[in-house]
PDB file of N, CA, C and O in Angstrom:
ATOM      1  N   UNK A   1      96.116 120.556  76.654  1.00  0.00           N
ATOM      2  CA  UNK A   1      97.376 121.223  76.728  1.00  0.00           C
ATOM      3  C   UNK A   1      98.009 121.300  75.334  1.00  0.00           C
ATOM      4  O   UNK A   1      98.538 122.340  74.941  1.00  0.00           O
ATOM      5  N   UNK A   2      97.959 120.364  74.708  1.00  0.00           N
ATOM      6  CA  UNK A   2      98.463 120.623  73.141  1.00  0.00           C
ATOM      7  C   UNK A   2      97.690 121.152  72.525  1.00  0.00           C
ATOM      8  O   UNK A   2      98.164 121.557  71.463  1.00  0.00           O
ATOM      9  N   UNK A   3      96.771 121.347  72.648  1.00  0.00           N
ATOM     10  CA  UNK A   3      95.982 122.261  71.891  1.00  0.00           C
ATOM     11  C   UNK A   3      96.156 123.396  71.963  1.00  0.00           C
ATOM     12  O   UNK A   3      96.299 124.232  71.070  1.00  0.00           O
ATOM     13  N   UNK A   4      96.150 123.541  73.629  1.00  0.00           N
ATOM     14  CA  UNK A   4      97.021 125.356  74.062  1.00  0.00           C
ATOM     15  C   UNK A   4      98.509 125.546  73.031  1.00  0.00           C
ATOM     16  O   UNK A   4      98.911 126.431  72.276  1.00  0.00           O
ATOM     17  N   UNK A   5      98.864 124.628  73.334  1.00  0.00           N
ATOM     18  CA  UNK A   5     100.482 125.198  72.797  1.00  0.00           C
ATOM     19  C   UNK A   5     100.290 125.201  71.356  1.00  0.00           C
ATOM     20  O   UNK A   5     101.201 125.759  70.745  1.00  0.00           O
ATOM     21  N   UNK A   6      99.900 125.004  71.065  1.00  0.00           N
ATOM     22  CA  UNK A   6      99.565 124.899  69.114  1.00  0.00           C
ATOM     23  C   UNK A   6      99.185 126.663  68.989  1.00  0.00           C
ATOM     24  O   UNK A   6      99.324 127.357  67.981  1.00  0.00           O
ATOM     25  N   UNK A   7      98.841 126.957  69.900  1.00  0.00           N
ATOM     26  CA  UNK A   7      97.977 128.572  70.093  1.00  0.00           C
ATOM     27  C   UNK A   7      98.705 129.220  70.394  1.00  0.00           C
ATOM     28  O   UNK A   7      98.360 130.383  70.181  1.00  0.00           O
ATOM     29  N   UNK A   8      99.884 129.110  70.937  1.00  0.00           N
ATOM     30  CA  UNK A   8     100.925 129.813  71.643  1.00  0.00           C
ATOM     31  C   UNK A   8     100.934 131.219  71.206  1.00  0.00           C
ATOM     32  O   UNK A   8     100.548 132.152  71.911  1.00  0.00           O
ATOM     33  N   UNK A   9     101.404 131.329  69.983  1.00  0.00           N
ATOM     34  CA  UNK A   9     101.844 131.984  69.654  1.00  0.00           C
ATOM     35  C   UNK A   9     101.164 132.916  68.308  1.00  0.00           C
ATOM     36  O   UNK A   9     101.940 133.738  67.822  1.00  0.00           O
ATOM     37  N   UNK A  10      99.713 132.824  67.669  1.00  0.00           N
ATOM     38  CA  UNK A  10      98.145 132.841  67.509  1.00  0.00           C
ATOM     39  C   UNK A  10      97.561 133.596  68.400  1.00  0.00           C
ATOM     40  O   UNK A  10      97.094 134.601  67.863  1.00  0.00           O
ATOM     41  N   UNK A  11      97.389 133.553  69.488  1.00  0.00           N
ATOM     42  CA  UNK A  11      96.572 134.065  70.474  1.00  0.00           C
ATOM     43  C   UNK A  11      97.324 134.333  71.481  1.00  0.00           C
ATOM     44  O   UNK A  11      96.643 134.497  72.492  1.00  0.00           O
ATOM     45  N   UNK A  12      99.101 134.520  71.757  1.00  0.00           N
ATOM     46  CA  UNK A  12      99.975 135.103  72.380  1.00  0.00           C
ATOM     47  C   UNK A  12      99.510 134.762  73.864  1.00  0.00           C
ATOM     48  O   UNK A  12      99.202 135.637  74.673  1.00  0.00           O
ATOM     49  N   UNK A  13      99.492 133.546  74.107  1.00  0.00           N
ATOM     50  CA  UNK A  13      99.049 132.589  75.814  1.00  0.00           C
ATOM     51  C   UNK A  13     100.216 132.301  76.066  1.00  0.00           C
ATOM     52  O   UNK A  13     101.121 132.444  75.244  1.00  0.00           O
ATOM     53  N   UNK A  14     100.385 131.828  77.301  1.00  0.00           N
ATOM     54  CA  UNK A  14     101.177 131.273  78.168  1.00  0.00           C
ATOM     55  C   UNK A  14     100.694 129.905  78.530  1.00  0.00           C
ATOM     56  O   UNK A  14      99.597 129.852  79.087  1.00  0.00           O
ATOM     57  N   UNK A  15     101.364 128.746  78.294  1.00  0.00           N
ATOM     58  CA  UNK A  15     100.893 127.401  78.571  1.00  0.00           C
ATOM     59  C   UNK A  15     101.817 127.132  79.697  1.00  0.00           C
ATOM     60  O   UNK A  15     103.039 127.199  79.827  1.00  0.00           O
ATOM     61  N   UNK A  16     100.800 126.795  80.492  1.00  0.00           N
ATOM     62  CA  UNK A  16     101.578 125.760  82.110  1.00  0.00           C
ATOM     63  C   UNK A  16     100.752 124.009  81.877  1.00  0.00           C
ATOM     64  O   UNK A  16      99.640 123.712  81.442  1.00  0.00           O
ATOM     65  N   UNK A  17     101.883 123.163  82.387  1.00  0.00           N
ATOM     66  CA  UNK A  17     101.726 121.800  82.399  1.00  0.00           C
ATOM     67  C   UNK A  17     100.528 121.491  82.992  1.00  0.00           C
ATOM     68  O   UNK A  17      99.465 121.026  82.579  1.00  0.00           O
ATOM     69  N   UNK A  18     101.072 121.968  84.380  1.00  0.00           N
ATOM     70  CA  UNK A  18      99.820 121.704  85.757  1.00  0.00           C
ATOM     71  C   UNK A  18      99.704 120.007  86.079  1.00  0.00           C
ATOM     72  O   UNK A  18      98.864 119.396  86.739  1.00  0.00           O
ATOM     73  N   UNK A  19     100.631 119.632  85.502  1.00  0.00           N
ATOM     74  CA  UNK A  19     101.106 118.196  86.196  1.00  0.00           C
ATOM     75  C   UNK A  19     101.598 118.076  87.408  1.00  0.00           C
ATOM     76  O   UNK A  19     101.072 117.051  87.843  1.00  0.00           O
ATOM     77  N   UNK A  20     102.285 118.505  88.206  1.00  0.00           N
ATOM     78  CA  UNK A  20     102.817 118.640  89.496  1.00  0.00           C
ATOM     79  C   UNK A  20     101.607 119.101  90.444  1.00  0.00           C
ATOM     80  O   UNK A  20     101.438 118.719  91.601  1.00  0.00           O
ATOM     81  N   UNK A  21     100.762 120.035  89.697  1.00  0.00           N
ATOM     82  CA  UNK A  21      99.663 120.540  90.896  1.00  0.00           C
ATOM     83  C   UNK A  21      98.959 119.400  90.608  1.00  0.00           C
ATOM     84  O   UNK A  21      98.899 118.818  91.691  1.00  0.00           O
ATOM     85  N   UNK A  22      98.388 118.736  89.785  1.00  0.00           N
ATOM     86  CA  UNK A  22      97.909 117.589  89.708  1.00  0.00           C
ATOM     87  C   UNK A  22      98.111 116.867  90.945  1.00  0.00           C
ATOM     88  O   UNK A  22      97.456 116.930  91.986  1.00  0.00           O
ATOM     89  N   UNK A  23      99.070 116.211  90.676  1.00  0.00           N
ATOM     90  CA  UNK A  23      99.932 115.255  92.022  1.00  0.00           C
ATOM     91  C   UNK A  23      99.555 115.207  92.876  1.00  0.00           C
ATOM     92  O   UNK A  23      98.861 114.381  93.468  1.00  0.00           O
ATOM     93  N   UNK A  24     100.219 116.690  93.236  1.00  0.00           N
ATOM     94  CA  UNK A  24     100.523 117.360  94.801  1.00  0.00           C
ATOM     95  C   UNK A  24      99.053 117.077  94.976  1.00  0.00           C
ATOM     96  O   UNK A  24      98.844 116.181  95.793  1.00  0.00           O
ATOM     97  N   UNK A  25      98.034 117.577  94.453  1.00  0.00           N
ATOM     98  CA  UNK A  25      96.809 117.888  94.964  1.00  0.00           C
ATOM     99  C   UNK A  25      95.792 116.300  95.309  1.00  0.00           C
ATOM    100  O   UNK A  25      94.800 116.257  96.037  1.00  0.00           O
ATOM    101  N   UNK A  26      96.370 115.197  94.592  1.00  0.00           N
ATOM    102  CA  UNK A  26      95.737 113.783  94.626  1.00  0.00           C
ATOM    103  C   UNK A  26      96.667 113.585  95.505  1.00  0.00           C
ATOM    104  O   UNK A  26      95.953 113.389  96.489  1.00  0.00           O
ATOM    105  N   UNK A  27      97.846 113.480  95.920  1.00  0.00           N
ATOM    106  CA  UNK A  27      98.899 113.112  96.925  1.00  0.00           C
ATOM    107  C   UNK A  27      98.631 113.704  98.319  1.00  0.00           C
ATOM    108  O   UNK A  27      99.077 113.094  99.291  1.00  0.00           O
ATOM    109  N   UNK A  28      97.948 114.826  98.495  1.00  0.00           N
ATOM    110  CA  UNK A  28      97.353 115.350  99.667  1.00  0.00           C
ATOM    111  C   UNK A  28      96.218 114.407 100.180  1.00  0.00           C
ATOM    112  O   UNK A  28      96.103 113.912 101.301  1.00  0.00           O
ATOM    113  N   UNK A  29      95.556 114.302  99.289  1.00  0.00           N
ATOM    114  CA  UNK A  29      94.157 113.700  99.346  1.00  0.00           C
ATOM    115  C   UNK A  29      94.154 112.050  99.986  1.00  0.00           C
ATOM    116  O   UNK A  29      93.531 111.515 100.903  1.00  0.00           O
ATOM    117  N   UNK A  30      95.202 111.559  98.983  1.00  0.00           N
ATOM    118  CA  UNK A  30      95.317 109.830  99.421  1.00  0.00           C
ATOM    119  C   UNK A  30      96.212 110.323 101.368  1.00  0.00           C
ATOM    120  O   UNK A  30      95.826 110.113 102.518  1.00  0.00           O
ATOM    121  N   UNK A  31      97.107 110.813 100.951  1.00  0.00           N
ATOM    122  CA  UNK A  31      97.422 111.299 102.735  1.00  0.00           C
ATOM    123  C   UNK A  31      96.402 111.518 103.908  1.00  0.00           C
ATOM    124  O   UNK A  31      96.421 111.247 105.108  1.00  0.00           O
ATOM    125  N   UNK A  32      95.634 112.032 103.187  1.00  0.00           N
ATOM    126  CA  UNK A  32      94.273 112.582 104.425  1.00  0.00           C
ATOM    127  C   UNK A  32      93.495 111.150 104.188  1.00  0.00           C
ATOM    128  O   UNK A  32      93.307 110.837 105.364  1.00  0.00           O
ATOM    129  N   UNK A  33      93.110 110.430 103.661  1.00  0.00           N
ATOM    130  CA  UNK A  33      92.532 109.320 103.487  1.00  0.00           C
ATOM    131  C   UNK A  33      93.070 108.281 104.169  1.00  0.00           C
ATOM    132  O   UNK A  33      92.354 107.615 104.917  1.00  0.00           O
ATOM    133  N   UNK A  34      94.644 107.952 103.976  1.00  0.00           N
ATOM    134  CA  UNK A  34      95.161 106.864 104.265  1.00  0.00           C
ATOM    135  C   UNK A  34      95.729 107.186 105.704  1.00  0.00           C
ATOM    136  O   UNK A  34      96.318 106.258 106.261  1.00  0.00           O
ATOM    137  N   UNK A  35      95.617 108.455 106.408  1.00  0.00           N
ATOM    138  CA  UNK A  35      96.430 109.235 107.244  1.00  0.00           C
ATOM    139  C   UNK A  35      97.755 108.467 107.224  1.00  0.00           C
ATOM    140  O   UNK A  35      97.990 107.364 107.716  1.00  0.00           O
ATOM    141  N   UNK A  36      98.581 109.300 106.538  1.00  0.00           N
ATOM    142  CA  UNK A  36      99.878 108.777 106.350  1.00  0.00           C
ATOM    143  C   UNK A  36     100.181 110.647 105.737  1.00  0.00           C
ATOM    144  O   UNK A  36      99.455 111.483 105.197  1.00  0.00           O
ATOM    145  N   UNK A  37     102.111 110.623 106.343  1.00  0.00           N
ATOM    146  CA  UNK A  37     102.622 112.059 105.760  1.00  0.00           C
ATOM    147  C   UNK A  37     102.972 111.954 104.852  1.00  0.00           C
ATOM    148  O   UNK A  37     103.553 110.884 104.667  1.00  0.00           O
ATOM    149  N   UNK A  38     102.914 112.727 103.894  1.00  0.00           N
ATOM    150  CA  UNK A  38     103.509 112.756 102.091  1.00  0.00           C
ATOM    151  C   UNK A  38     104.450 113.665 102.196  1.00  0.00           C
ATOM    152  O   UNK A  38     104.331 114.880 102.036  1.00  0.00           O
ATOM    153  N   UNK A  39     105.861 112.757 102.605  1.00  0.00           N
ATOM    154  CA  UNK A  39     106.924 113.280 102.338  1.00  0.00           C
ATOM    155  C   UNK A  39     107.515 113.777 101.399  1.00  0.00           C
ATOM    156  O   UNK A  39     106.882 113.413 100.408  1.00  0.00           O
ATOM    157  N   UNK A  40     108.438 114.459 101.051  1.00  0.00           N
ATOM    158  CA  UNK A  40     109.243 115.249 100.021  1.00  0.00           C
ATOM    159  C   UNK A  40     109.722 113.802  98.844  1.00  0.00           C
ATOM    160  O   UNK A  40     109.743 113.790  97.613  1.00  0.00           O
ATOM    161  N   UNK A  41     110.040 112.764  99.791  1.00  0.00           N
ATOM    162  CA  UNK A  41     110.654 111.581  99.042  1.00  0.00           C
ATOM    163  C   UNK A  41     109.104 110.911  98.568  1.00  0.00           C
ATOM    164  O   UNK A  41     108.735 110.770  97.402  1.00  0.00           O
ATOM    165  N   UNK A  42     108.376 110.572  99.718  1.00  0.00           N
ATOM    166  CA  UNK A  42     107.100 109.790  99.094  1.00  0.00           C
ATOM    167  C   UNK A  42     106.789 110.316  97.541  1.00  0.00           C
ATOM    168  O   UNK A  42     106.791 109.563  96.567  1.00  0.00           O
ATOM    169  N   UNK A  43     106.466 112.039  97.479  1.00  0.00           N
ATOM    170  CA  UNK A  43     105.822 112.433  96.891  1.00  0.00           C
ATOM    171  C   UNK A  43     106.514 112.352  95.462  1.00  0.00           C
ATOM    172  O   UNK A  43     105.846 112.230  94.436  1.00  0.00           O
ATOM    173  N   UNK A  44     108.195 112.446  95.473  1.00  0.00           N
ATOM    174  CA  UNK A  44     108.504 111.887  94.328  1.00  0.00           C
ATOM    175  C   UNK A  44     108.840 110.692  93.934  1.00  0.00           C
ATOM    176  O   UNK A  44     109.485 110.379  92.933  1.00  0.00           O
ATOM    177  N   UNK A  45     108.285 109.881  94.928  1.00  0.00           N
ATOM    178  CA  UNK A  45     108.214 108.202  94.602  1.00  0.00           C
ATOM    179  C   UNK A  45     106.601 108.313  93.952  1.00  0.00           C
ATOM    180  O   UNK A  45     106.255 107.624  92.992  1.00  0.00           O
ATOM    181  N   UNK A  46     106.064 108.889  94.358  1.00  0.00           N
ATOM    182  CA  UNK A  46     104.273 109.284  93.670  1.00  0.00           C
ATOM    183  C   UNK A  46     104.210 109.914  92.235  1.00  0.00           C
ATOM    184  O   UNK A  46     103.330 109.644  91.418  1.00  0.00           O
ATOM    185  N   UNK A  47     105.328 110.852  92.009  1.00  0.00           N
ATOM    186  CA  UNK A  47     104.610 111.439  91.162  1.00  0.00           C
ATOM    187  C   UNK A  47     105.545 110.712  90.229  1.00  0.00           C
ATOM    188  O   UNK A  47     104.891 110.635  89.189  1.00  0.00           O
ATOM    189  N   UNK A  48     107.048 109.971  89.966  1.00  0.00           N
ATOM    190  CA  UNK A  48     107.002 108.669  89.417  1.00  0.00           C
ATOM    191  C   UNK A  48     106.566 107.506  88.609  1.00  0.00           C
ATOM    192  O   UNK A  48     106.827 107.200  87.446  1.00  0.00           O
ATOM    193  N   UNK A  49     106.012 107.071  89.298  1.00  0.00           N
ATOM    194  CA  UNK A  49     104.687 106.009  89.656  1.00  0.00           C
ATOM    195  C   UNK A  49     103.629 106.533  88.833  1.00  0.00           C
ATOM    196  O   UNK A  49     103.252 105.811  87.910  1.00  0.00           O
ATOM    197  N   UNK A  50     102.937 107.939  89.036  1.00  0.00           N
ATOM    198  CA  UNK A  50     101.798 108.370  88.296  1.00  0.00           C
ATOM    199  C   UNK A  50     102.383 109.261  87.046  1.00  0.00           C
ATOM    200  O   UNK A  50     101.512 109.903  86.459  1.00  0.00           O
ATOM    201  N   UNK A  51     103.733 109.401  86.543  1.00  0.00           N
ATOM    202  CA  UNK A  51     104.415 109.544  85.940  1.00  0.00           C
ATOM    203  C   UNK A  51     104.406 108.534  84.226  1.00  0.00           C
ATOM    204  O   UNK A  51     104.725 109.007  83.135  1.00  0.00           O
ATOM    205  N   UNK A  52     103.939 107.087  84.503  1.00  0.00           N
ATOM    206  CA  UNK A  52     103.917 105.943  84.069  1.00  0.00           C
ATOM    207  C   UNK A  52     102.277 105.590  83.093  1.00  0.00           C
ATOM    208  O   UNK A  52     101.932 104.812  82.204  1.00  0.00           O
ATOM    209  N   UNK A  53     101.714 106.555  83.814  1.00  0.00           N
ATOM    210  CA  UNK A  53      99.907 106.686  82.777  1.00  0.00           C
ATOM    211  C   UNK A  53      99.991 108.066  82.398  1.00  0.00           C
ATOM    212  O   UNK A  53      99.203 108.276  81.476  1.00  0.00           O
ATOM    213  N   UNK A  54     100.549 108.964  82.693  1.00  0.00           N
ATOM    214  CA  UNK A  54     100.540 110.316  82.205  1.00  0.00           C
ATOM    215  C   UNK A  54     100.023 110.572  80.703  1.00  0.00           C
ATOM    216  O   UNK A  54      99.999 111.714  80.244  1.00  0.00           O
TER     217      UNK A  54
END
């Protein structure tokens, strides 16, 4: 991603984070695993938490 944005404006891109789809998409996964619902609150007690190694 920093490498993208260093380019920004070089090669006229659009940089997205894609941290949140990250999440969402491992936060689905431990849900279907653990069968448990990933609430609106869980999920930002999750992404938090995985917020902390980012």
């Amino acid at each position: 991603m920093h490498q993208a944005q260093r380019q920004v404006e070089s090669r006229n891109v659009r940089v997205e984070d894609g941290w949140v789809y990250f999440v969402h998409g491992w936060s689905q996964v431990v849900g279907q695993v653990l069968h448990i619902e990933i609430t609106p609150e869980l999920f930002r007690r999750l992404d938090e938490a995985a917020a902390t190694t980012r």
